[in-house]
ZAVEX-585042 format. One line per field, with one value per residue: residue number from 1; x, y, z of N, C-alpha, C, O in turn. Coordinates in nm, 2 decimals, always signed. Layout:
# residues N
bado: [NUM,...]
n.c1: [X,...]
n.c2: [Y,...]
n.c3: [Z,...]
ca.c1: [X,...]
ca.c2: [Y,...]
ca.c3: [Z,...]
c.c1: [X,...]
c.c2: [Y,...]
c.c3: [Z,...]
o.c1: [X,...]
o.c2: [Y,...]
o.c3: [Z,...]
***
This chain:
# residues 174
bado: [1,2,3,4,5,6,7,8,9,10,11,12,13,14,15,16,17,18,19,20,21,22,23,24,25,26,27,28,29,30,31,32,33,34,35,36,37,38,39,40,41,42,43,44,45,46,47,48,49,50,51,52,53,54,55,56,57,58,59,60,61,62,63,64,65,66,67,68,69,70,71,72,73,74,75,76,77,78,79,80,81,82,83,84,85,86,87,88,89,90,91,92,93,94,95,96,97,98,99,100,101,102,103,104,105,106,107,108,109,110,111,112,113,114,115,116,117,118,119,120,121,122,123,124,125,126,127,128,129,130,131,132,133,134,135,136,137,138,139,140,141,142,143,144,145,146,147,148,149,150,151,152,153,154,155,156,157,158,159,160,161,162,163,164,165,166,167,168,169,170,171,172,173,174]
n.c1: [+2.95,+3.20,+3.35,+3.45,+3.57,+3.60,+3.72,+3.66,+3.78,+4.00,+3.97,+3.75,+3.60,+3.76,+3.93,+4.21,+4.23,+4.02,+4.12,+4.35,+4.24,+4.10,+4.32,+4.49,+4.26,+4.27,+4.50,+4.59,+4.74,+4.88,+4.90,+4.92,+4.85,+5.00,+5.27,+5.31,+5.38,+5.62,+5.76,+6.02,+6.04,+5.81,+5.64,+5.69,+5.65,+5.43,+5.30,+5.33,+5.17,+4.93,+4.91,+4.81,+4.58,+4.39,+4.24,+4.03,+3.91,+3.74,+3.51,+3.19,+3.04,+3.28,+3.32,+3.10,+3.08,+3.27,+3.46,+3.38,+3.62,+3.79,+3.57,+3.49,+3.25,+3.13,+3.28,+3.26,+3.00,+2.99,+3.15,+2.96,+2.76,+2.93,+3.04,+3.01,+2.96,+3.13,+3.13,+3.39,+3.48,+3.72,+3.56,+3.46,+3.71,+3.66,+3.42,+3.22,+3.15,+3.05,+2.75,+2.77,+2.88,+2.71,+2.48,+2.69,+2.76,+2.48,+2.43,+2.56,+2.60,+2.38,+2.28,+2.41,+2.38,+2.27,+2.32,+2.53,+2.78,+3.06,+3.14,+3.47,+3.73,+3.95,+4.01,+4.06,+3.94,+3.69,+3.60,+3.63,+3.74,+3.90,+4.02,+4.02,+4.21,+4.38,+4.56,+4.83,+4.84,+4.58,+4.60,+4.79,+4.70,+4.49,+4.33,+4.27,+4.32,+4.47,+4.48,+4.65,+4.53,+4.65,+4.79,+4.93,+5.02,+5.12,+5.35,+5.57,+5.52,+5.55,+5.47,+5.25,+5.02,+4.98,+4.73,+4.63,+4.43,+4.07,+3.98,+4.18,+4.11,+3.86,+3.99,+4.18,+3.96,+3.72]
n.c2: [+10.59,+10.58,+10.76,+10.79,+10.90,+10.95,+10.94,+11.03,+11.04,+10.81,+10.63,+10.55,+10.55,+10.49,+10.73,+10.81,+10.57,+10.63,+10.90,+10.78,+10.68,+10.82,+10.98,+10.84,+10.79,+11.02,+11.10,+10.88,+10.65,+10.41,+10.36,+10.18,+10.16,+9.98,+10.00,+10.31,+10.30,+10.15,+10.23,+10.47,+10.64,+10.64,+10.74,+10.98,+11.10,+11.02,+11.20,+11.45,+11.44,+11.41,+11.66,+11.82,+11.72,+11.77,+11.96,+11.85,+11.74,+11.92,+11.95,+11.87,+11.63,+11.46,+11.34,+11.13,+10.91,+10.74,+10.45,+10.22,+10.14,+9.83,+9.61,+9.83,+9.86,+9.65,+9.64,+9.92,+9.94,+9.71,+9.86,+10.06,+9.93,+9.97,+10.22,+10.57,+10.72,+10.95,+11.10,+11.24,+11.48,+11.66,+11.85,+12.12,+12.22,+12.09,+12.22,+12.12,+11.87,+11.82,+11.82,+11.58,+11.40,+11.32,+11.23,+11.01,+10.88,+10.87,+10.60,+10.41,+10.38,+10.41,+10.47,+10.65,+10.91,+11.24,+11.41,+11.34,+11.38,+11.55,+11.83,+11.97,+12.22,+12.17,+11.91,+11.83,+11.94,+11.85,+11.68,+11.38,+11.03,+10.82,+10.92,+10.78,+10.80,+10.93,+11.11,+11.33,+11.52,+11.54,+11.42,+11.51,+11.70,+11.63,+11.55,+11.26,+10.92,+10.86,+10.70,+10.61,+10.56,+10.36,+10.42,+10.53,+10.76,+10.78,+10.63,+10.68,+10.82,+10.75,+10.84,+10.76,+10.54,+10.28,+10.15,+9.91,+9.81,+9.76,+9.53,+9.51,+9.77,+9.67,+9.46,+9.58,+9.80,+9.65]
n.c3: [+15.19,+14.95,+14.73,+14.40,+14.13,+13.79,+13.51,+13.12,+12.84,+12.67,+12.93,+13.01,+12.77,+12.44,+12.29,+12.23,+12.05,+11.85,+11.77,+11.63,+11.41,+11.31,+11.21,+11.03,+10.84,+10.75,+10.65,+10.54,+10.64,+10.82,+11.14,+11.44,+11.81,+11.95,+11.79,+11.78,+12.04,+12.07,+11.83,+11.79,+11.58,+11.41,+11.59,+11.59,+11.31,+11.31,+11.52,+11.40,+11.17,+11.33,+11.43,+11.20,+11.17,+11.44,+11.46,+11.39,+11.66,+11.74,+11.58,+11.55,+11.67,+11.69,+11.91,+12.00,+11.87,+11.98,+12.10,+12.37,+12.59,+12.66,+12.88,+13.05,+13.06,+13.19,+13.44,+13.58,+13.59,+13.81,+13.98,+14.07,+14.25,+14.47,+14.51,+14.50,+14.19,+14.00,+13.71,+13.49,+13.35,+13.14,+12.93,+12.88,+12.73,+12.48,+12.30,+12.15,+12.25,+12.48,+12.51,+12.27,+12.48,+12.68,+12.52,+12.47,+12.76,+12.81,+12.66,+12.74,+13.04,+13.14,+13.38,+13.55,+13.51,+13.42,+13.64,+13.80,+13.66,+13.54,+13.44,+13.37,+13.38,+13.58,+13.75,+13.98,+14.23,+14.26,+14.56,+14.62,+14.73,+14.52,+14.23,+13.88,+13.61,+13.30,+13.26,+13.43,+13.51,+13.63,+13.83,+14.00,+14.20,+14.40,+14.60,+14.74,+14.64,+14.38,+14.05,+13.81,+13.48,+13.23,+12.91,+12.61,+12.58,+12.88,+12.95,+13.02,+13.31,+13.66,+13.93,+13.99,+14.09,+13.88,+13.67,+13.41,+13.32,+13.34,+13.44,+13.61,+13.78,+13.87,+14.05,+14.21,+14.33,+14.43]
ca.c1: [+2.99,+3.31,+3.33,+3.51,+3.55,+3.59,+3.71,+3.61,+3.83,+4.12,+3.96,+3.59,+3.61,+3.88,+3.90,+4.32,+4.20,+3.97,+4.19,+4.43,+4.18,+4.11,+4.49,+4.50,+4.18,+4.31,+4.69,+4.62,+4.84,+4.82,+4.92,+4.81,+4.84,+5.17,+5.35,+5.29,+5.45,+5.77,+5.86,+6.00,+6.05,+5.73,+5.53,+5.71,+5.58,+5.26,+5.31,+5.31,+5.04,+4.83,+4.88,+4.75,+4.43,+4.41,+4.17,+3.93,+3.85,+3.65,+3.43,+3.05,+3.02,+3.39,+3.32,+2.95,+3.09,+3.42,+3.40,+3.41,+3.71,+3.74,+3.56,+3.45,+3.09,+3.08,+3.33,+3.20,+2.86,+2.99,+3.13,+2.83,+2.74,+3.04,+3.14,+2.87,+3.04,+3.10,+3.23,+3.48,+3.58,+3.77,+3.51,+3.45,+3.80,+3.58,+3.27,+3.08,+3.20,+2.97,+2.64,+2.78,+2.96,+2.61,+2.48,+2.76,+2.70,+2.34,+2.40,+2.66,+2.57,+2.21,+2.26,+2.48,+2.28,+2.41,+2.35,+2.69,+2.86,+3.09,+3.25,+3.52,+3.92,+4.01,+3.93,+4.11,+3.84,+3.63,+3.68,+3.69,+3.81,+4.00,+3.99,+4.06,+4.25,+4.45,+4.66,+4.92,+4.78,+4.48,+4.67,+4.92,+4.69,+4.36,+4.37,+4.28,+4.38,+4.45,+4.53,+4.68,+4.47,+4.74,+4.75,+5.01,+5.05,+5.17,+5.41,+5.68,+5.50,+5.59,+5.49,+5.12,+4.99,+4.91,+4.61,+4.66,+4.26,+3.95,+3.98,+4.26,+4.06,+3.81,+4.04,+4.21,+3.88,+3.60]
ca.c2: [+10.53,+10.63,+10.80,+10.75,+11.01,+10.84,+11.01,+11.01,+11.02,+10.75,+10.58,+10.47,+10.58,+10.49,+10.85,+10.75,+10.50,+10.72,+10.99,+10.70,+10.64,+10.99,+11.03,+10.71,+10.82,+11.17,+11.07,+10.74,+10.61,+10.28,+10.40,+10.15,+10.21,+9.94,+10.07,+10.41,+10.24,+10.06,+10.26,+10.63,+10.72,+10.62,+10.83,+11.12,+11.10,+11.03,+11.32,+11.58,+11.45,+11.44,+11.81,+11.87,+11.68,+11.76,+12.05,+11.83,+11.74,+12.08,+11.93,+11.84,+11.44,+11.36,+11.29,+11.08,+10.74,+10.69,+10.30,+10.15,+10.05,+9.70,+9.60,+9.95,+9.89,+9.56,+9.69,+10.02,+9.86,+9.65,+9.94,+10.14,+9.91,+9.98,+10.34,+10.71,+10.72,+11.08,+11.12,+11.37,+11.54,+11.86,+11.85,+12.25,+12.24,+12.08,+12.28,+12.06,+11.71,+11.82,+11.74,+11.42,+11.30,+11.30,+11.12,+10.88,+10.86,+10.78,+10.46,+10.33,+10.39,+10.52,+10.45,+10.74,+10.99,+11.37,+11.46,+11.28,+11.41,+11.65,+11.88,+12.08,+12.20,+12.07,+11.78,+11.80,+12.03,+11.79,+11.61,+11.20,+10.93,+10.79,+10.92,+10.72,+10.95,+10.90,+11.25,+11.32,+11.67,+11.54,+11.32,+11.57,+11.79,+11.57,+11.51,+11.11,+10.80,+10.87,+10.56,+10.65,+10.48,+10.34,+10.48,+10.53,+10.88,+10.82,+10.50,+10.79,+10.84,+10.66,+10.89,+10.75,+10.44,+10.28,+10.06,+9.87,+9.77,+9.74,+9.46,+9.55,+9.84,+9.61,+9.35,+9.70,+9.86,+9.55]
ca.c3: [+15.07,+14.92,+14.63,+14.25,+13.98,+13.67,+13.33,+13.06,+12.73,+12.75,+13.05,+13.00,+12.63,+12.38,+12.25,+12.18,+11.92,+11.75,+11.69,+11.56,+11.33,+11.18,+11.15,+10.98,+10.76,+10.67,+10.59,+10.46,+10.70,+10.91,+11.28,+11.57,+11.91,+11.99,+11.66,+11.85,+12.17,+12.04,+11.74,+11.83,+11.43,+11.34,+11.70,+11.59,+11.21,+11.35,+11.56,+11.28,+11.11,+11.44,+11.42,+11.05,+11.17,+11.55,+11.45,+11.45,+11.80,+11.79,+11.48,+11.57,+11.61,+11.71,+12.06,+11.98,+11.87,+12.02,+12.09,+12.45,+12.62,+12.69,+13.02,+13.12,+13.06,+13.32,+13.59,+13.62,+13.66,+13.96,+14.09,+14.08,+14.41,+14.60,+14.54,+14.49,+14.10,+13.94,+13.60,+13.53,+13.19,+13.06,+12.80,+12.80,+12.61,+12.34,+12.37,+12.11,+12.32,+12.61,+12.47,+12.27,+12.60,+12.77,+12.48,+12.48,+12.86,+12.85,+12.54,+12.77,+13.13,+13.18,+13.59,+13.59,+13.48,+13.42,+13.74,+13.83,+13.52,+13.59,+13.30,+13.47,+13.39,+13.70,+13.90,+14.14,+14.31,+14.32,+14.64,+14.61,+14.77,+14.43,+14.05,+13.76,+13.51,+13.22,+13.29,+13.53,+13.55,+13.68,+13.97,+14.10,+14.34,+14.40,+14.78,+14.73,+14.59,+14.24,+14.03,+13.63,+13.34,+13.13,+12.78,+12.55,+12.59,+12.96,+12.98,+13.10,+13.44,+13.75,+13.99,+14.05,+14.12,+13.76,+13.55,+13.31,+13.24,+13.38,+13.51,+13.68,+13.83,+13.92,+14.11,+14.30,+14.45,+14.49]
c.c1: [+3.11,+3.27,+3.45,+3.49,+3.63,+3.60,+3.70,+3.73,+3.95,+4.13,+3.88,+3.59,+3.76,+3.91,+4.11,+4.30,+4.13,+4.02,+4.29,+4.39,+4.12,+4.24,+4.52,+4.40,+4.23,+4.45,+4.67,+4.78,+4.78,+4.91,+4.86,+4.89,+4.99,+5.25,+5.40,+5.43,+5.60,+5.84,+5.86,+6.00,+5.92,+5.65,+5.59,+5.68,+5.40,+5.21,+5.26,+5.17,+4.92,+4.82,+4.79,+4.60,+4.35,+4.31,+4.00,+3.82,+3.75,+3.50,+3.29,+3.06,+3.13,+3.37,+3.13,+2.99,+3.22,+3.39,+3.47,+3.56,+3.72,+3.74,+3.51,+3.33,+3.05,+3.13,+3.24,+3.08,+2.86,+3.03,+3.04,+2.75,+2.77,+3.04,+2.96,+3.01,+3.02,+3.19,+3.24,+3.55,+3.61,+3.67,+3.49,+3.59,+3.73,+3.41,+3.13,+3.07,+3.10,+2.85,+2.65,+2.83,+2.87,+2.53,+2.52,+2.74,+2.57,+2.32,+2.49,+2.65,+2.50,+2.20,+2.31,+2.42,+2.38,+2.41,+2.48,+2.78,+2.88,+3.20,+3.38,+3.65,+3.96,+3.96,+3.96,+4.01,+3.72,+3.64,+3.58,+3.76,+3.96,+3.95,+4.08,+4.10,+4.37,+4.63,+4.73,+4.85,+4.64,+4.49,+4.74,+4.85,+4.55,+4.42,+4.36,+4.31,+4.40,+4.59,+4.53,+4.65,+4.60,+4.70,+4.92,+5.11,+5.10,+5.26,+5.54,+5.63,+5.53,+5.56,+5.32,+5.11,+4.89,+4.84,+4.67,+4.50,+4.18,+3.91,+4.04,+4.20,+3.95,+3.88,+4.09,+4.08,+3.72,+3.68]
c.c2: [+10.61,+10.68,+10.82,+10.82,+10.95,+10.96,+10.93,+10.94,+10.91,+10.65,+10.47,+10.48,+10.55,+10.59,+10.84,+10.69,+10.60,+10.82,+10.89,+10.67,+10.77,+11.04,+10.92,+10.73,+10.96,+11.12,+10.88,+10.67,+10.47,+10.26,+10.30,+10.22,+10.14,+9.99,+10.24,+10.44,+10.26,+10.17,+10.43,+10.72,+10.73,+10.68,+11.00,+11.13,+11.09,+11.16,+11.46,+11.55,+11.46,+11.58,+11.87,+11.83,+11.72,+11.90,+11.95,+11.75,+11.84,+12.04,+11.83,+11.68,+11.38,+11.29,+11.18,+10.96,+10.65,+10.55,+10.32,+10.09,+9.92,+9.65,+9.71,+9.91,+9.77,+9.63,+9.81,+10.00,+9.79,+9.78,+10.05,+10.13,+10.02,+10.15,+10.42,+10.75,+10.86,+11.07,+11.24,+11.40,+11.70,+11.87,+12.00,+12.28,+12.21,+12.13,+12.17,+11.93,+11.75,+11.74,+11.57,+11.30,+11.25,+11.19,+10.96,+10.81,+10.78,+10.63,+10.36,+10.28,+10.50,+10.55,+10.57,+10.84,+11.09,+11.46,+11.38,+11.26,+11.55,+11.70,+12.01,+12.09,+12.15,+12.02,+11.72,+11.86,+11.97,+11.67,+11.44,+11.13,+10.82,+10.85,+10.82,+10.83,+10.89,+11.01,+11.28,+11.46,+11.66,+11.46,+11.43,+11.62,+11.73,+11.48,+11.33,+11.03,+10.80,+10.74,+10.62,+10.55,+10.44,+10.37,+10.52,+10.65,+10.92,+10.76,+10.55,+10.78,+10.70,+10.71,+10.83,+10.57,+10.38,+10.15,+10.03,+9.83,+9.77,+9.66,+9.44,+9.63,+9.76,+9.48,+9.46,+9.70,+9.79,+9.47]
c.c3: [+15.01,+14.77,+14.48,+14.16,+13.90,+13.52,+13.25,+12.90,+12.79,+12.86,+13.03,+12.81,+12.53,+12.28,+12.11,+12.02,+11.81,+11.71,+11.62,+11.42,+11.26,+11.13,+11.07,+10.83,+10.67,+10.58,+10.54,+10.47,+10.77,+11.07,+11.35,+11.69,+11.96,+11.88,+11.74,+12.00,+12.17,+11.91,+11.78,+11.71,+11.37,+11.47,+11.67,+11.43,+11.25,+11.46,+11.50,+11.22,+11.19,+11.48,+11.37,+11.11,+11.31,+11.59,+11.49,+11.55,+11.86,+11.72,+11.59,+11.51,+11.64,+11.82,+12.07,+11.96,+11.92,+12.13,+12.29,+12.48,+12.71,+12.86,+13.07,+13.16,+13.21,+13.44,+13.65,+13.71,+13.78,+14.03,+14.17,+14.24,+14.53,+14.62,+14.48,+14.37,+14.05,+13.83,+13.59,+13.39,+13.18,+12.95,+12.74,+12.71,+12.47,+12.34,+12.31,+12.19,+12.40,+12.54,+12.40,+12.40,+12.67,+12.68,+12.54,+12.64,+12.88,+12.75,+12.62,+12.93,+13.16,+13.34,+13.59,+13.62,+13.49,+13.58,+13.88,+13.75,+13.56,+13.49,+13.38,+13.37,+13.45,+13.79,+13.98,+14.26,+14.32,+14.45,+14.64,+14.67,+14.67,+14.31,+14.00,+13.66,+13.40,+13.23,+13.43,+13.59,+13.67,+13.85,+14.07,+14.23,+14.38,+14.54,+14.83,+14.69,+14.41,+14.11,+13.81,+13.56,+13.27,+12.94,+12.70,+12.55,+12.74,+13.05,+13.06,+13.24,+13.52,+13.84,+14.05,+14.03,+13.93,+13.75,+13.49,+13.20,+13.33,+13.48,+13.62,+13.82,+13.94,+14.07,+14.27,+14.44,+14.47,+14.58]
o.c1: [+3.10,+3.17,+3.55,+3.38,+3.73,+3.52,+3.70,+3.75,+3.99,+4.23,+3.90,+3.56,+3.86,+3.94,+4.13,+4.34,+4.18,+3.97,+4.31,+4.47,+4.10,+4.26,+4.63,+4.45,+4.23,+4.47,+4.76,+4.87,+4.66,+4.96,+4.73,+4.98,+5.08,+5.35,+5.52,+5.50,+5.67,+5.96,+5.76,+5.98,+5.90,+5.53,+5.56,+5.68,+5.30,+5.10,+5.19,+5.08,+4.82,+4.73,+4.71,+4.51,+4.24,+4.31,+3.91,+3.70,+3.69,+3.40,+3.31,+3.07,+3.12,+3.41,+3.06,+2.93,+3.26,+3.31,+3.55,+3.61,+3.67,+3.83,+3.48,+3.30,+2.98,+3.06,+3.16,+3.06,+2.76,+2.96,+3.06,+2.71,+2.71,+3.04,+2.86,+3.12,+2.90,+3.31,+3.17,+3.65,+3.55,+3.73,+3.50,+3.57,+3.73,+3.31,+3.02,+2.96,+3.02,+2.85,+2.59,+2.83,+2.90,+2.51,+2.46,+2.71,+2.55,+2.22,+2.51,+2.69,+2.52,+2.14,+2.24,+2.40,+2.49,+2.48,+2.50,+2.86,+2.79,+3.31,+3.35,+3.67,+4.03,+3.89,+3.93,+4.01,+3.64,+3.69,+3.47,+3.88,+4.07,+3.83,+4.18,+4.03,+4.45,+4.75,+4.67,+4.81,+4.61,+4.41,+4.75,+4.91,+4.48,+4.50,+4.43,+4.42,+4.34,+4.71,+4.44,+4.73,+4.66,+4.60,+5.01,+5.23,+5.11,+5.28,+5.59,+5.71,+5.52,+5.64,+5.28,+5.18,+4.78,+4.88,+4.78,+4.46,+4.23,+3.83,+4.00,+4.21,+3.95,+3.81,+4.06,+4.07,+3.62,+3.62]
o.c2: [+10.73,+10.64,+10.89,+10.82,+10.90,+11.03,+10.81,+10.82,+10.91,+10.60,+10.35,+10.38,+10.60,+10.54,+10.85,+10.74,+10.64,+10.87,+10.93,+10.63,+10.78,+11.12,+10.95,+10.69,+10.97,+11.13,+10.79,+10.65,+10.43,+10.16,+10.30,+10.30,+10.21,+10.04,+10.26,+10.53,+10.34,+10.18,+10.50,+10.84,+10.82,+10.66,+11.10,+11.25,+11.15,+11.20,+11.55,+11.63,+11.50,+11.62,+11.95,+11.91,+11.68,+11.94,+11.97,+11.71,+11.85,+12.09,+11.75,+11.62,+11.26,+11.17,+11.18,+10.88,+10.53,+10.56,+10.39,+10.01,+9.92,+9.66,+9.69,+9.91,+9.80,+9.67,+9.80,+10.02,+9.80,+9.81,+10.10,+10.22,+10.08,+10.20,+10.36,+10.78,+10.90,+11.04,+11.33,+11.35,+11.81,+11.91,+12.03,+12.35,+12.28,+12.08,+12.14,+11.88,+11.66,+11.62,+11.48,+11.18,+11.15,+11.08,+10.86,+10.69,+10.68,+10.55,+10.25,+10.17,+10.62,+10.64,+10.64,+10.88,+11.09,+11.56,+11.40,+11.17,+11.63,+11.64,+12.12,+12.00,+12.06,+12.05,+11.62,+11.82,+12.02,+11.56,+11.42,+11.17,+10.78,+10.83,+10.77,+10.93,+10.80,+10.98,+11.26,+11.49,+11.74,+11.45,+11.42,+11.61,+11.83,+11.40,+11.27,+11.08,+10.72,+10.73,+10.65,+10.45,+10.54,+10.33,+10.54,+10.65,+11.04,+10.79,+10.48,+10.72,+10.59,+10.66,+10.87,+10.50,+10.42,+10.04,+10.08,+9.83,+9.80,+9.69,+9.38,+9.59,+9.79,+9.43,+9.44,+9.66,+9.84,+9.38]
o.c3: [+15.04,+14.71,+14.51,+14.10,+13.94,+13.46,+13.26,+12.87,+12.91,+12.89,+13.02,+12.74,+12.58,+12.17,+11.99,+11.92,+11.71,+11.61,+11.50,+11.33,+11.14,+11.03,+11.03,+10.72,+10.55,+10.46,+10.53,+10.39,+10.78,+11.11,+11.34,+11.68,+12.00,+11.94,+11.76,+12.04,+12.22,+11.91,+11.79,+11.72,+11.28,+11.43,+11.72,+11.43,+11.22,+11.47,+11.55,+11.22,+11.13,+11.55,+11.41,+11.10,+11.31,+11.70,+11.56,+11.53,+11.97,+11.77,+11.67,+11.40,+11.64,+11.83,+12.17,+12.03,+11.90,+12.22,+12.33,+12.41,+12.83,+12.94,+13.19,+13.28,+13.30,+13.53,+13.75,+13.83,+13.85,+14.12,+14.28,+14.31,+14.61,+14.73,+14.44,+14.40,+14.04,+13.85,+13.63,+13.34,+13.20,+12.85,+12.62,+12.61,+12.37,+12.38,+12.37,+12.19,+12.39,+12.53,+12.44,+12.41,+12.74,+12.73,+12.59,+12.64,+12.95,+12.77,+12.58,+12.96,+13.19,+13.41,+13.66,+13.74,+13.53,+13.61,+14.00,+13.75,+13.59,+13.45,+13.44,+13.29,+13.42,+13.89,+14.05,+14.37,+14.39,+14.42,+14.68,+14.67,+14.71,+14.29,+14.06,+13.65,+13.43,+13.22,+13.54,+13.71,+13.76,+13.95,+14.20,+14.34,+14.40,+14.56,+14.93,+14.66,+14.34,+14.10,+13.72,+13.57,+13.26,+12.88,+12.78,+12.54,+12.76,+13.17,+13.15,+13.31,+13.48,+13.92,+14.16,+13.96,+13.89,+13.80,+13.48,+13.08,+13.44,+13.58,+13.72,+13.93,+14.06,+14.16,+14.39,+14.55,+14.51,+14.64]
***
């Protein structure tokens, strides 16, 4: 069986939005995610203020309700068949994210379980057949098939093979 490492923030999780939405809460601002895209005056204002608030990704509870991104929960599930699935987060950067990530893990995908949850800095050292990844960082030196999540924060790259959704993902490796 082949095997699929799967991140977490940005991928399976819409972590993006919910920081959009505490920068949006704090600065009583109204930021989305294409505004973000399309406008470069108004991602570099949103910039600064994602600094002022950007502390708290460290805070107890940020990483516990960050909403589904759309389609994860079914595809994933089909591919659960096909592929031996290992999720893959930098979460020790956020020390308190580990425990909510397992949480959010078990309300979302109980199959997985944490004994295929994998908190690392780099995941490229885990060896895989393909990851799923939002970050270029996480593509460059990972010996197999590594396919870039699309996300706002990486519309620059061209150097990997890119997502756009779920479904997408699903159409690729079923």
């Amino acid at each position: 069986m082949q095997r699929l490492l799967i991140d977490m923030d940005d991928v399976m999780a819409d972590t993006g939005q919910k920081i959009i939405n505490t920068v949006n809460d704090a600065c009583n601002s109204s930021y989305t995610k294409e505004i973000l895209i399309t406008n470069p005056k108004a991602k570099e204002e949103y910039q600064e203020k994602y600094l002022t608030q950007k502390h708290k990704l460290w805070d107890k509870g940020f990483f516990r309700d960050i909403p589904l991104m759309l389609d994860a929960q079914e595809v994933i599930k089909n591919l659960y068949g096909k592929y031996e699935i290992f999720i893959v987060s930098a979460a020790t950067e956020f020390p308190n994210s580990m425990s909510e990530k397992l949480e959010w893990l078990e309300d979302y995908f109980p199959y997985i379980g944490w004994s295929h949850t994998v908190f690392c800095g780099h995941k490229w050292m885990i060896r895989a057949d393909y990851i799923i990844d939002d970050h270029e960082k996480n593509l460059i030196n990972f010996t197999g098939t590594g396919l870039l999540f699309d996300a706002p924060h990486n519309k620059h790259i061209t150097d990997f093979q890119r997502v756009n959704s779920w479904k997408e993902v699903e159409k690729l490796l079923m």
